[in-house]
Backbone bond lengths (Angstrom), bond angles and torsions (degrees), N, CA, C in turn:
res aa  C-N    CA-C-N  psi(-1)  N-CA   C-N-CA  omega(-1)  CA-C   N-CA-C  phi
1 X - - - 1.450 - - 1.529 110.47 -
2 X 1.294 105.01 139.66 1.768 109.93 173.38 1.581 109.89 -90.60
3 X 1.358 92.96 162.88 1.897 109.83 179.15 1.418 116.52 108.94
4 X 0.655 106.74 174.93 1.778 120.31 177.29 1.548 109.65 -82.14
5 X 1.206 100.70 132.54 1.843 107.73 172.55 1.300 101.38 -144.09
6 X 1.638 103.42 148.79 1.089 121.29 179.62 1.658 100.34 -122.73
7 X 1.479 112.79 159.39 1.646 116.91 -167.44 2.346 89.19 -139.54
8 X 1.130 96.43 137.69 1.299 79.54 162.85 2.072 102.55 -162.23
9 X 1.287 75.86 126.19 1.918 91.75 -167.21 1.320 103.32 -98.96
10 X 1.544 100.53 133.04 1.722 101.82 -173.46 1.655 94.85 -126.90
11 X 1.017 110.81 145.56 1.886 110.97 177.72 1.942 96.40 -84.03
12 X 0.979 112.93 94.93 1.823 119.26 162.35 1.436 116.79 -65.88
13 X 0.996 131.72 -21.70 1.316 133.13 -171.27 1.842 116.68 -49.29
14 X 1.014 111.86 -9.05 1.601 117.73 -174.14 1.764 83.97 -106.62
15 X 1.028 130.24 -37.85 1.614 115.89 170.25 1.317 121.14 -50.00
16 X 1.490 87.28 -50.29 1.636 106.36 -174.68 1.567 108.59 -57.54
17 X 0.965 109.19 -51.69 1.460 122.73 -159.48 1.896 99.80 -69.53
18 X 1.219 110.27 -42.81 1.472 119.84 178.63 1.911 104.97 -66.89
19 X 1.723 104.99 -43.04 1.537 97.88 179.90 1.565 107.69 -56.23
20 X 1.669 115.12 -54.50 1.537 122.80 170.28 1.416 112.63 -22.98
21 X 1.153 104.77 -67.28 1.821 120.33 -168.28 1.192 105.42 -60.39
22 X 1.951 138.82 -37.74 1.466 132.25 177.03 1.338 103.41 -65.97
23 X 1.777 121.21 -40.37 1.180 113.34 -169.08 1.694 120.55 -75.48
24 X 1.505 105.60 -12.65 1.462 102.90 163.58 1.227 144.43 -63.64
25 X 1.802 93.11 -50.48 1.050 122.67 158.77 1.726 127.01 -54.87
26 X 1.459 105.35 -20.23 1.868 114.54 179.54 1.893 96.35 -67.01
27 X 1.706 94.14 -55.40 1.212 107.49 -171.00 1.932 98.72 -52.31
28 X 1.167 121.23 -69.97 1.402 119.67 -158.23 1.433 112.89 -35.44
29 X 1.191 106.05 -37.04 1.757 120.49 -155.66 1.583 95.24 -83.08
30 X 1.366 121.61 -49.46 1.168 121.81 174.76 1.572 128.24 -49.71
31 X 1.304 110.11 -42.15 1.778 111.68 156.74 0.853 100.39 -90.16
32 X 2.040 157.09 40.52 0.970 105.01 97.65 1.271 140.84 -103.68
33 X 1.297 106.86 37.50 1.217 118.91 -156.47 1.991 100.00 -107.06
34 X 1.667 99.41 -27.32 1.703 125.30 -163.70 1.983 72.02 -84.02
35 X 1.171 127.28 -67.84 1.486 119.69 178.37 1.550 119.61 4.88
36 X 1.473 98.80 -89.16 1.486 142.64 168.91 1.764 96.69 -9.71
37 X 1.342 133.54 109.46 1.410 145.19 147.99 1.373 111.33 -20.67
38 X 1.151 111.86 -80.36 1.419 124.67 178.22 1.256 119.42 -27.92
39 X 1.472 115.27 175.15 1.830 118.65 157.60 1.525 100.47 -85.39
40 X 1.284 123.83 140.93 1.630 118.83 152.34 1.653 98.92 -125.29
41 X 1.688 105.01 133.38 1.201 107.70 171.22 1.301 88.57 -133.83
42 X 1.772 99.19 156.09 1.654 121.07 -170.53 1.531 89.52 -111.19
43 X 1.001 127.99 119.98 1.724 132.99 140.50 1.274 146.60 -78.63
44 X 0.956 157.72 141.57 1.288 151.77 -149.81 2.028 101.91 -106.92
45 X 1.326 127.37 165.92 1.612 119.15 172.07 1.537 104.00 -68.32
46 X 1.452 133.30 24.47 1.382 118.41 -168.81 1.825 88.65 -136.69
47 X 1.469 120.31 -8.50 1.001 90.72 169.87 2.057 91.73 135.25
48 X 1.558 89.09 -48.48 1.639 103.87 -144.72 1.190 105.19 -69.56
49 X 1.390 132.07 152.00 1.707 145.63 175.54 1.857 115.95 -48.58
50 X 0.895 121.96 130.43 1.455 99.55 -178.22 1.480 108.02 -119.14
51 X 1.748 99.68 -32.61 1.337 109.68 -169.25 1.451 96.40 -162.59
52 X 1.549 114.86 144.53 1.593 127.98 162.17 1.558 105.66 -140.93
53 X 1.734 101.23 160.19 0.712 108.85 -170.35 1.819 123.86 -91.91
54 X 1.349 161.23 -139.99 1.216 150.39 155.72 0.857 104.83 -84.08
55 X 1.723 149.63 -16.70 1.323 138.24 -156.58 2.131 91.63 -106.22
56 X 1.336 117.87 -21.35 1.401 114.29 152.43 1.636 118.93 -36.99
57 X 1.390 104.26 -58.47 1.682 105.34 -162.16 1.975 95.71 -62.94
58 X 1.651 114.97 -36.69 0.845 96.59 -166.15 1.860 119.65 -81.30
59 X 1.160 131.12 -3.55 1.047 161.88 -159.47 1.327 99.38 -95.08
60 X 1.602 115.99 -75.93 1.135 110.62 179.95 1.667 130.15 -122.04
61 X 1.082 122.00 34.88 1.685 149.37 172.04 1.356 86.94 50.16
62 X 1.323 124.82 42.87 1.660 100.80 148.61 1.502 104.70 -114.49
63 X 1.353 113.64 148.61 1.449 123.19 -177.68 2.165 99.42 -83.91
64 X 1.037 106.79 135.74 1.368 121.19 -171.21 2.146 103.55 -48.07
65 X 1.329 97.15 -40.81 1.855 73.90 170.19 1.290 119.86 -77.31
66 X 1.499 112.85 -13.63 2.140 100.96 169.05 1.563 114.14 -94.34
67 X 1.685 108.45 51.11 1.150 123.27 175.63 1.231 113.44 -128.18
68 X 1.315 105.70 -65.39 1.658 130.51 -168.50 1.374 111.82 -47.44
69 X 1.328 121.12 102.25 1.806 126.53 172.34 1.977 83.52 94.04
70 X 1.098 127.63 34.11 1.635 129.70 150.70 1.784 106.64 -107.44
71 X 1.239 100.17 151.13 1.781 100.19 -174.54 1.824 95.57 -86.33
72 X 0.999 83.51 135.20 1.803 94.52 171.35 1.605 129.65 -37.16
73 X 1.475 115.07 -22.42 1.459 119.68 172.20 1.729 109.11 -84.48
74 X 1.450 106.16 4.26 1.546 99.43 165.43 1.580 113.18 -73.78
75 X 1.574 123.03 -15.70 0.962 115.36 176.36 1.550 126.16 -118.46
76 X 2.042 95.40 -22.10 1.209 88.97 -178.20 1.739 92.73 -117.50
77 X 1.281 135.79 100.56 1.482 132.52 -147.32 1.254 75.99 -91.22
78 X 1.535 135.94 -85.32 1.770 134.57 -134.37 1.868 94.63 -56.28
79 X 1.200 104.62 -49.57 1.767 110.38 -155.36 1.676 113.02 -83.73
80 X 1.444 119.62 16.23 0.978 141.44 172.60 1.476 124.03 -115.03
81 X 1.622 144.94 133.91 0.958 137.09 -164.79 1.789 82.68 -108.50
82 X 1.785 112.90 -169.85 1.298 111.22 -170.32 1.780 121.62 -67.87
83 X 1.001 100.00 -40.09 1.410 127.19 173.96 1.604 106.96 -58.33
84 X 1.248 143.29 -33.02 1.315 133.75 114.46 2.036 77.35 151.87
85 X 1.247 112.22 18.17 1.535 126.72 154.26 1.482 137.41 -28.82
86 X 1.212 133.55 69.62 1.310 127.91 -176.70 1.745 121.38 -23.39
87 X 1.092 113.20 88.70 1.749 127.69 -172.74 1.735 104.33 -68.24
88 X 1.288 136.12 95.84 1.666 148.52 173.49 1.099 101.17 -116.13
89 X 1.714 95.55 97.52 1.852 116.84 175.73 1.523 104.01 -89.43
């Protein structure tokens, strides 16, 4: 092939190795988070589900992917305002 080319090699492996290490660490926190008795749900400032924990599914029979990116009054309707806001009258 004709034209000009340029090649440029970078060693990633310290990315890599750092992406590895967040993704361990995602995992670690998450069992201990699946541990935990309780429900823990993560929300987003808009309301929306981001993350629950295993004691969710058992609490409220939804399995954690028919949650994730749902607004929080899908599960908790009365104690939630629209915005998916914990309502304490």
């Amino acid at each position: 092939p004709k034209g000009p080319w340029a090649l440029l090699l970078r060693d990633v492996t310290q990315r890599v190795n750092a992406m590895n290490s967040l993704r361990a660490e995602g995992l670690r926190l998450q069992a201990i988070v699946d541990a935990v008795a309780d429900g823990v749900i993560a929300v987003d400032e808009r309301g929306l589900i981001q993350s629950v924990n295993a004691a969710v599914q058992r609490l409220f029979g939804f399995a954690p992917k028919q949650l994730v990116g749902k607004p929080l009054t899908k599960i908790l309707p009365r104690w939630t305002d629209e915005q998916g806001v914990v309502v304490t009258k």
